[in-house]
C-alpha positions as CSV (number, residue, x, y, z in Angstrom):
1,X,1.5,4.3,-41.6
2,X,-0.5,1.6,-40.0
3,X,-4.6,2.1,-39.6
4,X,-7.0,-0.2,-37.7
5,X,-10.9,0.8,-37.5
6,X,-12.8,-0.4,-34.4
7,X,-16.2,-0.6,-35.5
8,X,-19.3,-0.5,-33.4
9,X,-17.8,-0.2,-29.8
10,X,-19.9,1.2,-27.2
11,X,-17.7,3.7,-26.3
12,X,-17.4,5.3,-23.0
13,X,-15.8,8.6,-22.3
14,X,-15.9,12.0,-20.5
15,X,-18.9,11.0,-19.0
16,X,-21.1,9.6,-22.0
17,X,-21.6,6.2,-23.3
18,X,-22.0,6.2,-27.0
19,X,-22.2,3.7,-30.1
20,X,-19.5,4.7,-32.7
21,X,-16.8,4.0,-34.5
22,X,-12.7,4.7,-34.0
23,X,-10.0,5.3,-36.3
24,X,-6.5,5.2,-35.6
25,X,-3.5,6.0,-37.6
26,X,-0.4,5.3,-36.6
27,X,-0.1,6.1,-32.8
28,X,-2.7,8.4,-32.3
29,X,-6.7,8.7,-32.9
30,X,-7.2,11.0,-35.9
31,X,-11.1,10.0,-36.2
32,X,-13.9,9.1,-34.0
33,X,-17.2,8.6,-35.6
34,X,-19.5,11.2,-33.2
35,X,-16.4,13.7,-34.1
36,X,-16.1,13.8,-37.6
37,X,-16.9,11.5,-40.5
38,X,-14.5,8.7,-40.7
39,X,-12.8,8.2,-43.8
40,X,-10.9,5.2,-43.8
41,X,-7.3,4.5,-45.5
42,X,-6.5,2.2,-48.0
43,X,-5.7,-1.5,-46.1
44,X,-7.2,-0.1,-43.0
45,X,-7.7,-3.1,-40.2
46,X,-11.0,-3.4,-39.2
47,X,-12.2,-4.6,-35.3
48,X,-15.9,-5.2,-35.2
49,X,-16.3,-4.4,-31.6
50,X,-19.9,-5.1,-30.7
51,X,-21.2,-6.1,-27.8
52,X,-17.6,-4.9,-26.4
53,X,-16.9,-1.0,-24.6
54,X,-14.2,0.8,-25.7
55,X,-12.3,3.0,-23.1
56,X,-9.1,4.7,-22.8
57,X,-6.5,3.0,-21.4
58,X,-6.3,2.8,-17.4
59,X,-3.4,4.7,-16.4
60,X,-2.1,3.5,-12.8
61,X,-0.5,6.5,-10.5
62,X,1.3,3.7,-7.9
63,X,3.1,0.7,-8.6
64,X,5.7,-1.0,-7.5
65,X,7.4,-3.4,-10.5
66,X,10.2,-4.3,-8.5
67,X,13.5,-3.7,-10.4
68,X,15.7,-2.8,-10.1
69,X,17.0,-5.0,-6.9
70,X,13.8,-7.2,-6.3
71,X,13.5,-9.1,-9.5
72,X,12.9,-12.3,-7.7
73,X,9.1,-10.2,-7.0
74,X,8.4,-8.8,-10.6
75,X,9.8,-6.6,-13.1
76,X,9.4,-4.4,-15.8
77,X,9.0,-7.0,-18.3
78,X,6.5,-8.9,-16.4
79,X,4.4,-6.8,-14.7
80,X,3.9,-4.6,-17.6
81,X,2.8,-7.5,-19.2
82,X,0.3,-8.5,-16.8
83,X,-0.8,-4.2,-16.5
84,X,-1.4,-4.8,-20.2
85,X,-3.9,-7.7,-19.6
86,X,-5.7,-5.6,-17.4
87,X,-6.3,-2.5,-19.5
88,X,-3.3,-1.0,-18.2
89,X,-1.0,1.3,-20.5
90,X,0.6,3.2,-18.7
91,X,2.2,3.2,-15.1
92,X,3.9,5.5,-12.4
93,X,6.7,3.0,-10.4
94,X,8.0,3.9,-6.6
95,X,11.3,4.4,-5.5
96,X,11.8,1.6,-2.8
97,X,13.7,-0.5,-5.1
98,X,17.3,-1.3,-4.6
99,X,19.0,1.1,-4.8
100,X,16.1,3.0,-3.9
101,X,15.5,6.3,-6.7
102,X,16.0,8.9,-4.6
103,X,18.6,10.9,-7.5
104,X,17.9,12.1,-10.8
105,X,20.5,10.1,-12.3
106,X,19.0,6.7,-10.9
107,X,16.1,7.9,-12.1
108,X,16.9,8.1,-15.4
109,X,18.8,4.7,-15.3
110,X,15.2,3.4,-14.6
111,X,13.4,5.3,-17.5
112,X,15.8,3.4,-19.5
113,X,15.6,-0.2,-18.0
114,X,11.5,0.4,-18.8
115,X,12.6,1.6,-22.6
116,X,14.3,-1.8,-23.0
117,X,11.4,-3.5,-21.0
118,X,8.1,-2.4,-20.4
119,X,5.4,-3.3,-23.1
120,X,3.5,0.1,-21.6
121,X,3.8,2.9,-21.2
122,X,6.3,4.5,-17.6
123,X,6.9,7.2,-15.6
124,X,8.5,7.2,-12.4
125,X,8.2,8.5,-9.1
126,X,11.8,10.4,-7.6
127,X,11.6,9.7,-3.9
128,X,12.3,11.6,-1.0
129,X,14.9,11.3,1.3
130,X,16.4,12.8,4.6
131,X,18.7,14.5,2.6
132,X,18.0,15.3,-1.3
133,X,16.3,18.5,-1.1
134,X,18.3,19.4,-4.3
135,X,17.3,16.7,-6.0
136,X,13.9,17.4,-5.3
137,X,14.5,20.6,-6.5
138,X,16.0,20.0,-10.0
139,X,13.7,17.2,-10.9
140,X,11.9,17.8,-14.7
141,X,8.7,18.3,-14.1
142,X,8.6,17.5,-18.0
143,X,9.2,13.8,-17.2
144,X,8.9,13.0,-13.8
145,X,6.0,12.2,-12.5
146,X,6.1,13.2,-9.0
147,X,8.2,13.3,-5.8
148,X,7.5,10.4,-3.4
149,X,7.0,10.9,0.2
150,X,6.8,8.1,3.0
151,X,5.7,10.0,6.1
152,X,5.1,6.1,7.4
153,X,6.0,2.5,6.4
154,X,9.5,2.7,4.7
155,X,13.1,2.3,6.4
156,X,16.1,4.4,6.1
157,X,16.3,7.7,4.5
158,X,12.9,6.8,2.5
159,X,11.5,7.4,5.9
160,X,10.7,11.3,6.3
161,X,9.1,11.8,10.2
162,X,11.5,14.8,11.2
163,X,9.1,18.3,11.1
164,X,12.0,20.4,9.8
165,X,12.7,17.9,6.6
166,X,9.5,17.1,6.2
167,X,8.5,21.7,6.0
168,X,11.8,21.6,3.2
169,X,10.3,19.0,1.7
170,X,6.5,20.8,1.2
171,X,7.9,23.7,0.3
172,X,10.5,22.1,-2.3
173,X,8.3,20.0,-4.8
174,X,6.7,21.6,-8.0
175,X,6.0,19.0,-9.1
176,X,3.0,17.1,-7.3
177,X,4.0,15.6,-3.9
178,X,2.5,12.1,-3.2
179,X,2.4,10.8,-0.1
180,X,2.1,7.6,1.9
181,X,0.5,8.6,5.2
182,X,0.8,6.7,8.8
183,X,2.1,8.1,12.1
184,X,5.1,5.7,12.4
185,X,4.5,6.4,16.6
186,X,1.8,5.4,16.6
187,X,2.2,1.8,14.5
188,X,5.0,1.3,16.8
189,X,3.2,1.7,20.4
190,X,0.3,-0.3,18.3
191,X,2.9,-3.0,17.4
192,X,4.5,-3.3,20.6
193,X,1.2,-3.8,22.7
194,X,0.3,-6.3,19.9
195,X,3.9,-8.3,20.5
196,X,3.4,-8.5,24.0
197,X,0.5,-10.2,23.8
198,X,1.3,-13.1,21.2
199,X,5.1,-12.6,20.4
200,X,6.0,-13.1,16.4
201,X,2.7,-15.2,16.0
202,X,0.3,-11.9,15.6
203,X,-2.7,-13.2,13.6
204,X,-3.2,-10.9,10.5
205,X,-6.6,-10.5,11.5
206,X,-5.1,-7.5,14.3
207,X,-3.5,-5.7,10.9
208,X,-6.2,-3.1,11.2
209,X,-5.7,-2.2,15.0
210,X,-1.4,-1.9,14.7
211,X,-1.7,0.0,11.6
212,X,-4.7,1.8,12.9
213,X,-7.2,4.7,11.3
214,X,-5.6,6.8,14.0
215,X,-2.2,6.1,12.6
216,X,-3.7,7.3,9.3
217,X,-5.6,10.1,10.4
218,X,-3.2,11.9,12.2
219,X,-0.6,11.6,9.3
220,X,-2.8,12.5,6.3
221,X,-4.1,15.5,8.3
222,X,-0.6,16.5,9.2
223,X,0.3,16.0,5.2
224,X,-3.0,18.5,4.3
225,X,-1.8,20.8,6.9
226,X,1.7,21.2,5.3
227,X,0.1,21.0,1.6
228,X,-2.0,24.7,3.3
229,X,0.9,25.8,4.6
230,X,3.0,25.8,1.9
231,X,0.4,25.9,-0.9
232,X,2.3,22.0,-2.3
233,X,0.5,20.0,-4.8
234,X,-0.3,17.5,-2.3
235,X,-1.6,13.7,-3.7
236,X,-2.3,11.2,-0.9
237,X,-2.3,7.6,-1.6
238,X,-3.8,4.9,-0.9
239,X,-6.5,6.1,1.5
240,X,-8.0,3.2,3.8
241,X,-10.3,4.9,6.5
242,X,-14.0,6.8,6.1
243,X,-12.2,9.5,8.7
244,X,-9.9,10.5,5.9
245,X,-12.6,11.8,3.6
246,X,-13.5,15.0,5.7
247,X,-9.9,16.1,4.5
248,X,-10.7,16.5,0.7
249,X,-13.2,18.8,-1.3
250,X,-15.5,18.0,-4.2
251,X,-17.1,21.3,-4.5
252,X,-14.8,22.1,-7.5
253,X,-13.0,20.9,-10.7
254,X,-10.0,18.5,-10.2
255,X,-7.7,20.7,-12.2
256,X,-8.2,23.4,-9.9
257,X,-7.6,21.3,-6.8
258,X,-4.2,21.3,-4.7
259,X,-4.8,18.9,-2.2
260,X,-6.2,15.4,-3.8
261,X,-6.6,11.8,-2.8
262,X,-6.3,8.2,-4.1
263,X,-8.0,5.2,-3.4
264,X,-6.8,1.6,-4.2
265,X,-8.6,-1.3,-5.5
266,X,-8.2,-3.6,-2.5
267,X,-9.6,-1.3,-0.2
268,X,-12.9,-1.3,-2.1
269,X,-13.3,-5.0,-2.5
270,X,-12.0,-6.5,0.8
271,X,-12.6,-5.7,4.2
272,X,-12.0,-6.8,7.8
273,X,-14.3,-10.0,7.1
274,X,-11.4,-11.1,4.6
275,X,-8.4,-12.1,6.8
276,X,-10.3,-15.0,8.0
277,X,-9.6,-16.5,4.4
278,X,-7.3,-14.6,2.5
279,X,-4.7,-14.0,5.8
280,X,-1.6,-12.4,4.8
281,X,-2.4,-12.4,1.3
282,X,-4.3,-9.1,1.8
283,X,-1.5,-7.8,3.9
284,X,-1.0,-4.1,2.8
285,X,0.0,-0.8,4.3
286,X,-2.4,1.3,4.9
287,X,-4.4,-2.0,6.2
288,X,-7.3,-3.4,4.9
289,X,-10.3,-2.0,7.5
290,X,-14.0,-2.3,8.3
291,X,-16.6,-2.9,6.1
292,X,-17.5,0.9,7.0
293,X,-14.5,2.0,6.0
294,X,-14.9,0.1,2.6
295,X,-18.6,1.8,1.8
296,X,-17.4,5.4,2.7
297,X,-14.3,5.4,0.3
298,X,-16.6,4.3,-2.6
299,X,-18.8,6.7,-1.9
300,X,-15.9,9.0,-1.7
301,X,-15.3,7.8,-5.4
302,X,-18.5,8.3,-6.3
303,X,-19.0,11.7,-4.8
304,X,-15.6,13.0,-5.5
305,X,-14.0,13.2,-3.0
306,X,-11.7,10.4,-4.3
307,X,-10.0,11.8,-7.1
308,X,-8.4,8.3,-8.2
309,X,-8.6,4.5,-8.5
310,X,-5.5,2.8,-8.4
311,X,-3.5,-0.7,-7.3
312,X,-0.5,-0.2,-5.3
313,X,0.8,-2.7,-7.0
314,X,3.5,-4.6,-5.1
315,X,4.0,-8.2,-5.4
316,X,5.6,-10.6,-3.1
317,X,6.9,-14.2,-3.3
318,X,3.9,-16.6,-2.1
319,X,7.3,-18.3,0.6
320,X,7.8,-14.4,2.1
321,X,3.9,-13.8,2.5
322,X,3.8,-17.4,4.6
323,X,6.1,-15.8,7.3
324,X,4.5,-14.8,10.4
325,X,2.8,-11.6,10.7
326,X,5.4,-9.2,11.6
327,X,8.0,-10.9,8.8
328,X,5.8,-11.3,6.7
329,X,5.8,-8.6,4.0
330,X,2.7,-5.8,3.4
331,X,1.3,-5.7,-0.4
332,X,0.3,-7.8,-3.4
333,X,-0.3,-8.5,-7.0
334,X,-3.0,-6.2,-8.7
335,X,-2.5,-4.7,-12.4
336,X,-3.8,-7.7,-14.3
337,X,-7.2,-7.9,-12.1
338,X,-8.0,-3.8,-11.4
339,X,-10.3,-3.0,-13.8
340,X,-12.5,-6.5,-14.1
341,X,-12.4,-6.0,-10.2
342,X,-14.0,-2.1,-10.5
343,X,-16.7,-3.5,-13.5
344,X,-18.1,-6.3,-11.4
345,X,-18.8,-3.2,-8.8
346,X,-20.5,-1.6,-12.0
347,X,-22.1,-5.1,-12.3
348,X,-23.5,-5.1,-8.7
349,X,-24.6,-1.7,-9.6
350,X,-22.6,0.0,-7.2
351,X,-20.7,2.2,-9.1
352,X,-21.6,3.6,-13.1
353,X,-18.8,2.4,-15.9
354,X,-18.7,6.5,-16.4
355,X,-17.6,7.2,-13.1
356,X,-14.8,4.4,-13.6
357,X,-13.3,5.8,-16.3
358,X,-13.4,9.0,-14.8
359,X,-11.2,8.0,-12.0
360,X,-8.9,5.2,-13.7
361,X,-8.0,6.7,-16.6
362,X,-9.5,10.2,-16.9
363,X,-8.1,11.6,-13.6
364,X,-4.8,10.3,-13.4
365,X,-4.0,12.3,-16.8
366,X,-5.4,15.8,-15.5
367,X,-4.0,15.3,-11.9
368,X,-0.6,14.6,-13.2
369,X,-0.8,16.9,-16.6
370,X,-0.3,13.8,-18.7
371,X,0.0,15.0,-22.8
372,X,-1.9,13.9,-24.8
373,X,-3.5,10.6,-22.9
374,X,-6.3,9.6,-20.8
375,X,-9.0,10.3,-23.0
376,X,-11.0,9.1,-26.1
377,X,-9.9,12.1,-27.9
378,X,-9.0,13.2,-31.7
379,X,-5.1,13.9,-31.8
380,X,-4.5,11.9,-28.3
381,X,-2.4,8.6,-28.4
382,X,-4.7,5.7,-29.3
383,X,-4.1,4.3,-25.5
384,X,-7.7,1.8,-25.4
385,X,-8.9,-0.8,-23.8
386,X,-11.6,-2.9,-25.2
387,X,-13.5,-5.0,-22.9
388,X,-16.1,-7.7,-22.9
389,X,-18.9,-6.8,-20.2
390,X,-20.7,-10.6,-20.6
391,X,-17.5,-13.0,-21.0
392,X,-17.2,-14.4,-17.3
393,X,-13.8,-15.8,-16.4
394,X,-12.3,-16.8,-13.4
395,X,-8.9,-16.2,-11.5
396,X,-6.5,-19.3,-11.4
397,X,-3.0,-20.4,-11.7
398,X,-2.7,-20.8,-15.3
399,X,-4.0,-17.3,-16.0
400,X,-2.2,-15.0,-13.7
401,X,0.6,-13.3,-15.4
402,X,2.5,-11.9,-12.3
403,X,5.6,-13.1,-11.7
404,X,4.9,-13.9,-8.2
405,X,2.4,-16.1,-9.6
406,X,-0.7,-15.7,-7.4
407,X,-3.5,-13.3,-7.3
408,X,-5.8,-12.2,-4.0
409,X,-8.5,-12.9,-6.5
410,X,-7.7,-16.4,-7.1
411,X,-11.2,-18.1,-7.4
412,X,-13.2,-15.2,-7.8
413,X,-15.2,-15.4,-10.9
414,X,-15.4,-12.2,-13.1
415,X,-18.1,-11.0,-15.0
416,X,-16.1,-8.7,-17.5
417,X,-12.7,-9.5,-19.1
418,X,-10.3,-7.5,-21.3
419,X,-10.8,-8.6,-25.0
420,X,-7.8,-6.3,-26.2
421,X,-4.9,-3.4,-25.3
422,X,-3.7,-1.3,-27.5
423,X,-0.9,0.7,-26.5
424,X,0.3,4.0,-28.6
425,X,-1.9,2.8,-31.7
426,X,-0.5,-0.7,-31.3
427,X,-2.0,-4.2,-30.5
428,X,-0.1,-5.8,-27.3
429,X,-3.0,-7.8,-25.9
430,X,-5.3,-9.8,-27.4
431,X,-7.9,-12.3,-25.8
432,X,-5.1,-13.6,-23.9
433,X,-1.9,-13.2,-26.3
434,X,0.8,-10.3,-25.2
435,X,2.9,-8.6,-27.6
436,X,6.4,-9.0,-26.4
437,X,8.0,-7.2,-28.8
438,X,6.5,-4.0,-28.5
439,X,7.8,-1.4,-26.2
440,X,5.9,1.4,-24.2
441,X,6.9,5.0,-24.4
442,X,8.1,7.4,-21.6
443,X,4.9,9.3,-20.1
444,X,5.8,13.6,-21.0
445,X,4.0,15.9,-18.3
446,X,2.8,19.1,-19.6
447,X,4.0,21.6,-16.7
């Protein structure tokens, strides 16, 4: 069995930032120097880690990797590749793919395309429909994540707006029920007066007011509703709007919570102000808002309200995002860039490197009952994420690893960058170099 020592790390975990030492034998960490005394194995590897932080590995609760169906955007092989250059080691993918996952069996014919692709670690997301209650109903909660709700912003069956479906639905998951929240009324009258006005040639800039906080509002309140109703294990993504925050508690423990909430990257960094430059590029459902909006949701981080950071990861070719506003596709490229984005917050001081773990990699494992991850722990898989805090770097071409090929970041220049990612015990990035041979393992939910 394979060891490697990391030496002289500043780690930071469970709220504490500590010198010390790490051991790790074979896929899991069996010392840690503020633990127990390390003794180390014969042709042990040693990594002298200081000046560098050691933290668990970010575990991302939304992504989309695009396959199977829209492998001309990304897939398994890599955008795992570019999660693991961001810290990343493990990932929760969405249904919308073609065919969209909205059976078991399709399910588990994912699971297995990630076995034979992903370099990290996967779960995935069973998504409902208009008509697989039973599906929803038989789903492991062992190995499935969670059920998938769009209550705005899909087509078809993925689309759930009818009140009895939507109360079958509620009442059906055991397994937590994450939900994409925007009145779909509401975008449409929104679009519509929008249209009139300038035909196909909307400017991006009016993204905010046709996918409004109303439209938001009145959907995640209507989610929390149902979540009281039927006592669900409501998530709700990708929050956008300060009004949203009055719907969650932080007056007690996350694992006693049934109604939470998630926040994504882009939303924290970019604001109305952005369009101007960045146009379509920072096209995402739920929109992109004021700068108000922006300053409540990291306070709602930082005050817990928020109970995760995430991406919403959902790249698009760089030809579909140059359409005109209302062909042009909503989402972008963010694994690779999440967690420099969050430590150059921690940088600017508005957010503690504590709180960041808490929330990217802490959270996501209690929220979802992940075994065994998520934590800087003796007897936990040696997930980690080492990370230079004084190495700036800056976004460009030749070091984006999405397949899409561009970043919203491009140009932005980075205070912190990811030195190395080791995934179940195991070295797949390194300053730069990913391990293409290795293979992640399926994520197992202790419910």
């Amino acid at each position: 069995m394979s060891s490697i020592l990391i030496k002289n790390a500043l780690i930071i975990n469970e709220g504490r930032s500590f010198k010390g030492d790490l051991l790790v034998e074979g896929e899991t960490i069996s010392a840690i120097s503020s633990v127990n005394k390390i003794t180390i194995p014969e042709k042990t590897r040693e990594i002298d880690a200081s000046g560098l932080l050691l933290i668990p590995g970010v575990i991302d609760d939304q992504v989309h990797f695009r396959e199977p169906g829209l492998t001309h955007k990304g897939d398994m092989f890599t955008e795992s590749r570019a999660a693991a250059a961001g810290g990343v080691t493990s990932f929760m993918d969405m249904p919308n793919t073609i065919p969209q996952t909205t059976t078991n069996a399709l399910l588990h014919e994912k699971m297995k395309l990630a076995a034979e692709r992903s370099v990290v670690n996967y779960s995935f997301y069973l998504g409902a429909a208009t008509n697989n209650i039973r599906e929803i109903r038989e789903a492991d909660p062992s190995e499935v994540c969670g059920i998938k709700l769009f209550m705005g912003s899909s087509t078809g069956n993925m689309l759930v707006d009818d009140e009895n479906t939507l109360k079958e639905i509620f009442a059906s998951a055991a397994i937590p029920l994450a939900c994409h929240c925007e009145s779909e009324p509401i975008i449409r009258h929104n679009a519509e007066l929008f249209r009139s006005r300038y035909g196909e040639d909307v400017p991006v800039s009016n993204h905010p007011m046709i996918r409004s906080r109303e439209a938001c509002y009145t959907s995640s309140s209507h989610a929390v509703r149902l979540a009281q109703e039927f006592n669900t294990r409501l998530h709700i993504l990708h929050l956008s709007t300060a009004d949203e925050m009055k719907l969650f508690r932080n007056d007690i423990p996350l694992h006693q919570k049934r109604i939470t909430g998630e926040v994504c990257v882009h939303h924290l960094w970019f604001d109305e102000s952005s369009y101007e430059d960045k146009g379509n590029l920072i096209k995402w459902n739920p929109a992109i808002k004021t700068r108000f909006d922006r300053e409540a949701l990291l306070d709602g981080v930082k005050n817990d309200q928020v109970d995760i950071v995430a991406t919403d990861h959902a790249p698009h070719t760089l030809q579909e995002k140059s359409n005109t506003y209302f062909k042009a596709p909503s989402g972008g490229p963010l694994v690779q860039h999440s967690l420099c984005m969050m430590l150059e917050l921690w940088h600017m001081k508005k957010i503690s490197i504590e709180k960041i773990v808490e929330k990217m990699c802490h959270n996501p494992a209690i929220l979802f009952n992940i075994a065994d991850r998520g934590f800087i722990r003796e007897g936990y898989k040696a997930d980690l994420c080492l990370v230079n805090p004084e190495s700036p770097w800056t976004v460009s071409k030749p070091n984006i690893l999405y397949k899409c090929g561009w970043s919203p970041f491009e140009g932005t220049t980075f205070r912190s960058k990811v030195a190395k990612t080791f995934v179940n015990g195991t070295l797949v990035y390194d300053n730069g170099v990913v391990n293409d041979n290795y293979r992640g393992q399926k994520l197992r939910f202790s419910r």
